[in-house]
C-alpha positions in Angstrom: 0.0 0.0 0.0 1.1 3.3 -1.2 1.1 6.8 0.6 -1.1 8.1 -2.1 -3.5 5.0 -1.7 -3.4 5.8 1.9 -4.2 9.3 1.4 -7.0 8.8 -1.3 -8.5 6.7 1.6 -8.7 9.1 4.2 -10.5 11.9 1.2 -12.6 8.8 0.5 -13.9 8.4 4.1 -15.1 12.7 4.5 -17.2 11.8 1.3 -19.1 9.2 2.9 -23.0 9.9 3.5 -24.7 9.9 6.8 -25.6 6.5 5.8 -22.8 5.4 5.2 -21.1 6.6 8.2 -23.7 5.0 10.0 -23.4 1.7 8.4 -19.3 1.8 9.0 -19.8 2.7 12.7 -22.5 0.1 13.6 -19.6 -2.2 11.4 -17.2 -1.2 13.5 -18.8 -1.7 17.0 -19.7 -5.4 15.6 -16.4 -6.5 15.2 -14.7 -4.6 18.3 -17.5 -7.0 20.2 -16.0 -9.5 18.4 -12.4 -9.4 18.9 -12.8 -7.8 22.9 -14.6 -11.3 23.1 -11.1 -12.7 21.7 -9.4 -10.7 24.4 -11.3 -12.0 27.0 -10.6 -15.7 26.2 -7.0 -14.7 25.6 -7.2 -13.1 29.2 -8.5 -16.2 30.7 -5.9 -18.5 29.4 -2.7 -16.2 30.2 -4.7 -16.6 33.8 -4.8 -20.2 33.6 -1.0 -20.5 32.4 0.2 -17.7 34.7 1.9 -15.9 31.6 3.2 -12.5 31.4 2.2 -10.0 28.8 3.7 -6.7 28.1 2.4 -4.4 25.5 4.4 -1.5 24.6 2.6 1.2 22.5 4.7 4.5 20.9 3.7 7.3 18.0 3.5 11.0 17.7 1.4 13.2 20.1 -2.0 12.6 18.9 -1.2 9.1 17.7 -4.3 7.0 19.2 -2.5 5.6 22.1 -5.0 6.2 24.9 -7.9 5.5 22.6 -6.3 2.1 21.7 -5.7 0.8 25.1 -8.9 1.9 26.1 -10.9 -0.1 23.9 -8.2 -2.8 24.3 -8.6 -3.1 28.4 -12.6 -2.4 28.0 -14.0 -5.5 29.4 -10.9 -7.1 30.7 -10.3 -7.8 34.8 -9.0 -4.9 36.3 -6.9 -6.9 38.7 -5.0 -8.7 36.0 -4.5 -5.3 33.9 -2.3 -3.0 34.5 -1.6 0.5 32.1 1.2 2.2 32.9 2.1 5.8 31.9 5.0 7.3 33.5 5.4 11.1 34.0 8.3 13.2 33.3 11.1 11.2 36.3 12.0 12.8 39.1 15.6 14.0 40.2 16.1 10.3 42.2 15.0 9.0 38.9 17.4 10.8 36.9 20.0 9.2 38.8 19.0 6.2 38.8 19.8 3.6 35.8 17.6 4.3 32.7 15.5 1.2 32.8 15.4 1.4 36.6 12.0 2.9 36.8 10.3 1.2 34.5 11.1 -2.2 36.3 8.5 -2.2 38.7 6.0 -2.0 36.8 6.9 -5.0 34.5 4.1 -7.7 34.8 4.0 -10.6 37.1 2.5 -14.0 36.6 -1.5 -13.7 34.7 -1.1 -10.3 34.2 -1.0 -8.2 30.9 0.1 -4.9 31.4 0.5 -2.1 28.7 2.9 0.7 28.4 2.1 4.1 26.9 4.9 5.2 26.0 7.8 4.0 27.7 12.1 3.4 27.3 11.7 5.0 23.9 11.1 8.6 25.3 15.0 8.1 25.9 14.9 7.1 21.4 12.2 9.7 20.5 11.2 12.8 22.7 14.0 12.9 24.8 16.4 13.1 21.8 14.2 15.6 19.8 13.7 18.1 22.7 17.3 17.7 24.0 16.4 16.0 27.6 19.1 12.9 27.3 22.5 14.1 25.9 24.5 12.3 23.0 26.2 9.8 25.5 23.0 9.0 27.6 21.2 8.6 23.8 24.1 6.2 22.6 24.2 4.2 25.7 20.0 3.6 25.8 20.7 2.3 22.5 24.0 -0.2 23.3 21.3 -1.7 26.1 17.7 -1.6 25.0 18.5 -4.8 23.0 20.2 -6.9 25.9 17.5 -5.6 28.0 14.4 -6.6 26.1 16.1 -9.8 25.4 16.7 -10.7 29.2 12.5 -9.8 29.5 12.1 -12.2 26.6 14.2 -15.3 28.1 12.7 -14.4 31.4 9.2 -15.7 29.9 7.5 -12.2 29.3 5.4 -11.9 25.9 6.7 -8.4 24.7 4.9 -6.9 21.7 6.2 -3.4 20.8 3.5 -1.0 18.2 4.0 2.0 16.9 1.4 3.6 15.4 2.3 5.4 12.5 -0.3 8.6 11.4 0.6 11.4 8.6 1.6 14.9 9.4 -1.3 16.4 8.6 -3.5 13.7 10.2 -1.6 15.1 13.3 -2.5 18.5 12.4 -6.5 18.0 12.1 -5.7 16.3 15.8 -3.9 18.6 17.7 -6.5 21.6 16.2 -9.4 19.0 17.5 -8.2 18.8 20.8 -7.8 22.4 21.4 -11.5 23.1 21.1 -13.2 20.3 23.2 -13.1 20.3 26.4 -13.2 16.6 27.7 -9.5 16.5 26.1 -8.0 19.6 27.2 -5.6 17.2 29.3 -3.8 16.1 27.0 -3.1 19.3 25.5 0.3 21.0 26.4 3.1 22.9 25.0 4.5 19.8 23.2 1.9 20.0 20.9 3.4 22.8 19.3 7.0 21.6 19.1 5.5 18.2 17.7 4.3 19.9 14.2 7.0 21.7 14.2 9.8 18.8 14.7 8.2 17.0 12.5 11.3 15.8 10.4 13.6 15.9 13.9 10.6 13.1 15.3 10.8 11.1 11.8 14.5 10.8 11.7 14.5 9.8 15.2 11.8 7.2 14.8 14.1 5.7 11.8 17.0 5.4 14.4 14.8 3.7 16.6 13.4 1.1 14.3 16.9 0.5 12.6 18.6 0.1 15.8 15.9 -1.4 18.5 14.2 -3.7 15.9 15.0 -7.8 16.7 13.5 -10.9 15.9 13.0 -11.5 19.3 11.5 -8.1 19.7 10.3 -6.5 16.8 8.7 -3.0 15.9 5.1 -3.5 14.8 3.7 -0.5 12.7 -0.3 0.0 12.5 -0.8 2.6 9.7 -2.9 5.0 12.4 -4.6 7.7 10.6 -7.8 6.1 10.5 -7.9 5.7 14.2 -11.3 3.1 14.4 -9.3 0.9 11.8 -6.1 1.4 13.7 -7.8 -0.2 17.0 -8.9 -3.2 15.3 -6.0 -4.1 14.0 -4.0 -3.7 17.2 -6.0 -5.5 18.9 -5.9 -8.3 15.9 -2.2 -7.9 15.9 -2.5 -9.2 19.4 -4.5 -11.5 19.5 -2.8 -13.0 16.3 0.1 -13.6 17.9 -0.6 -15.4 21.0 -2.3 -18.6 21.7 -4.5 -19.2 24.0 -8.1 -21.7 24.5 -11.2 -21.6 21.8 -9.0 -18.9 19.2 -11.1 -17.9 16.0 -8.0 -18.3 13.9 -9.6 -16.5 10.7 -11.5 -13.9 12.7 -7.8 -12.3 14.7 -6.0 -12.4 11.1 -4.5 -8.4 10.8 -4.7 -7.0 7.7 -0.7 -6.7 6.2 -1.7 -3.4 4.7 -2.6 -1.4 7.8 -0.2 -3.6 10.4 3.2 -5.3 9.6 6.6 -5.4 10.6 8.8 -3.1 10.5 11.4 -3.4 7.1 13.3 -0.7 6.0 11.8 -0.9 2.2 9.0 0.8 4.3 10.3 3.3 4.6 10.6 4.3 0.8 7.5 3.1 -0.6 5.5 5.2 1.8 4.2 2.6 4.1 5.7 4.2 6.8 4.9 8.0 7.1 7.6 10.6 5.8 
């Protein structure tokens, strides 16, 4: 799938009629029912096993993180759930090894537990904005690798996403969020910077994927920009890729054009957002 194919089906989607935007949303809510059921079944048999599942989720400001992990935790058990997102670290924190902080919250025995954001600051915003230096940078990258892979061996499921959206996808967002007022949360003077580093935020995400990407731990990408489509797919690029008790094996398979592995071809035939 092309960016202009991509593109073409965002224009496509505006020209819809009420109709049809009422056909695609009742669509829509049909198969999330579907595939939270999945979740729930998958949930009950990392219970039964005692297996340990962490979900990392990273993108631009405006993204769809919270959205996504909302409708992935929905109707799972809140004592085997966990989400964790970590504020700006404190001056003990600072001190502290990088990965330090984020130990604690790694998941125990039955539990899945999903990070929004998480190391990668130290890969993404951190290097943009200037909050690591050059040596701090280079040494999160001579780690991340060893660390994921002692998380791996130590029998924790880790599934890293990125959720990839077009720059003025990100645009239309930011401006949304400014004028209603049940998100004014997440508004802040990021927002700004993050339009205007655009190319600074794409460069650093090509480090990241070129130098954190493993076959024991490899970057994800959900083509984001329609965010109802994006959710699905997560959630199918989940479920897809466990196994667990009573799986509809046909009804979990992603869709290779919206969610795939990261490959470096990607990144030239517009798959990947410039």
């Amino acid at each position: 799938m092309t960016k202009i194919k991509k593109d073409h089906s965002i224009k496509a989607h505006a020209s819809l009629t009420t109709e049809d935007k009422h056909a695609e949303k009742a669509h829509y809510k049909a198969e999330l029912h579907k595939l939270q059921i999945e979740l729930v079944k998958l949930q009950r048999d990392i219970i039964r096993k005692n297996e340990k599942i962490l979900v990392i989720l990273e993108g631009r400001d405006s993204a769809g993180k919270d959205g996504s992990i909302k409708r992935v935790i929905e109707h799972l058990s809140p004592r085997e759930t966990r989400v964790v997102a970590l504020s700006k670290p404190s001056d003990k924190e600072q001190s502290q090894w990088y990965f330090q902080r984020y130990i604690e919250h790694l998941p125990s025995a039955a539990e899945m537990v999903f990070f929004n954001r998480s190391w990668y600051n130290r890969a993404g915003v951190e290097k943009v904005m200037g909050f690591c230096n050059e040596d701090q940078y280079e040494e999160f990258f001579a780690e991340v690798s060893h660390f994921e892979g002692m998380l791996v061996r130590s029998g924790i499921h880790l599934f890293k996403f990125y959720l990839d959206i077009s720059r003025d996808e990100q645009k239309r967002r930011l401006e949304a969020r400014k004028d209603d007022p049940l998100k004014q949360w997440k508004t802040s003077p990021i927002d700004e910077k993050a339009v205007k580093h655009w190319k600074d935020y794409s460069e650093a995400r090509n480090i990241m994927f070129a130098r954190s990407h493993s076959p024991f731990a490899p970057w994800i990408v959900v083509n984001a920009n329609d965010k109802k489509t994006a959710r699905l797919q997560l959630i199918k690029g989940i479920l897809s890729r466990l196994s667990y008790l009573d799986k509809d094996e046909t009804g979990v398979l992603p869709d290779p054009s919206i969610i795939f592995e990261y490959d470096p071809l990607y990144l030239e035939n517009g798959m990947i957002q410039a």
